[in-house]
Structures are given as structure tokens and as C-alpha cells.
N, C-alpha and C positions, 0 to 999 in steps of 0.2 A: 860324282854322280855317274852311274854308268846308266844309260839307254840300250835296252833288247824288246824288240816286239812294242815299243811305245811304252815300256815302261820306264820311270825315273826312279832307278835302284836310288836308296842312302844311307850309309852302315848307320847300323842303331841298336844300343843296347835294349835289352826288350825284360823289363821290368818284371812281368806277370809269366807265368809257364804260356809257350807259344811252338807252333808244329806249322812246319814246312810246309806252302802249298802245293810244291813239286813231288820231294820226296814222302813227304809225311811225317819226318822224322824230327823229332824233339829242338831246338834253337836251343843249345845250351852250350855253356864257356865264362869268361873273364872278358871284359871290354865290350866292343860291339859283336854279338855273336852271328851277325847277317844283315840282311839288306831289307830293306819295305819301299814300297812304291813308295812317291810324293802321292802320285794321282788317285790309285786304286787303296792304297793301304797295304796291299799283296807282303805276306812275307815270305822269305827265305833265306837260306844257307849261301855263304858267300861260295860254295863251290857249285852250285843248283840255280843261280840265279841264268846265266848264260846261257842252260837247257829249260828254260823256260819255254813253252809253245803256244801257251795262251795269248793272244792280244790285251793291253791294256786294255780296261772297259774306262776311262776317266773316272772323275770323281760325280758321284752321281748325290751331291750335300747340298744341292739346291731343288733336286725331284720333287715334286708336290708329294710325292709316298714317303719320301725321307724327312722333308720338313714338315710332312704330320708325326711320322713316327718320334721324330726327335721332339715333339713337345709335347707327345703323350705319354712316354715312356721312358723321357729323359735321357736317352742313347743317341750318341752323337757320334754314330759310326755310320759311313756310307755302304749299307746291306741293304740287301730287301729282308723281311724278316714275316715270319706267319708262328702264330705259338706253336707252343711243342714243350710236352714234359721231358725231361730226360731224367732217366735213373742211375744215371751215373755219371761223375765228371766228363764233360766234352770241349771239343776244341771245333773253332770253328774252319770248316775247311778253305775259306778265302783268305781268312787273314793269320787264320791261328792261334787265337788268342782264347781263355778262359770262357766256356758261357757257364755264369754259374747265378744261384739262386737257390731259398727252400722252401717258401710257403706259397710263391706262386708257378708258372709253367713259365719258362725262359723262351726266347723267341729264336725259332730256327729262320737260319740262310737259304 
């Protein structure tokens, strides 16, 4: 585990296409390709992690906006999230991860 800024880095292979919250730049490789908060879910590049400058914000998976969201919407990610169409493949810029959907509007951060 390394600790910067209150964050608890932890290498982690990342499953789904995912983009850097520092640099922006794509997580990709063999093994664990970078780091994700425990608290925040934050991802990054194991060379990116250390220039981080943001504060941890903790895990916010008890908020009364998060545990409505999560049982309306089935999403068990700690975001704030308001809809939003997108017209083309996006990532999301806290965590990095795939927003995707086709018939209805995906929810932005």
C-alpha cells in the first residue's frame, strides 16, 4: 500500500479499458498495470501515482445521493453522477473507467 495525499494506492489489474486520473493517459500492460485508491477508487499509473496533488475525498458509499443512486440505477460506484448523453465512447475522469450504454443517457461525474 503506498499512502500520498491520503490516498491508499493498491496495484490492481484493471479489467475493462481505464485512463489515468493524473496524466489521462490509457492503464495498459501485462499484470497489474497501476494503482487505485482503497478509499476513493482514484486510478493511476504506477509512475503518476506519487505526483498526485489532489486530496483523498474518502469513500463517500454511505451518502444518502450514493445510496439512492445505487438503488436506482444499480451503480455501486462512489460518484456523484447527473445524466448526460454521450456520442462517443467516454472515460470517466475520477476513476477511469468505461461509461458506456445505448438506449438510454449514461450518467456523468
Amino acid at each position: 500500500v503506498h499512502e500520498v495525499n491520503g490516498h491508499r494506492f493498491v496495484a490492481k489489474f484493471f479489467r475493462q479499458p481505464t485512463f489515468c486520473a493524473f496524466c489521462k493517459e490509457f492503464l495498459w500492460g501485462f499484470g497489474k498495470q497501476g494503482y487505485r485508491c482503497a478509499a476513493c477508487q482514484t486510478a493511476v499509473h504506477k509512475r503518476c501515482h506519487s505526483k498526485l496533488l489532489g486530496k483523498c475525498t474518502g469513500s463517500s458509499a454511505q451518502s444518502d445521493a450514493t445510496v439512492y443512486l445505487r438503488e436506482r440505477f444499480k451503480v455501486d460506484v462512489p460518484h456523484r453522477f447527473r445524466p448526460h448523453q454521450f456520442v462517443s465512447p467516454t472515460f470517466c475522469d475520477h476513476c477511469g473507467g468505461l461509461l458506456y450504454g445505448f438506449f438510454k443517457p449514461e450518467l456523468k461525474a
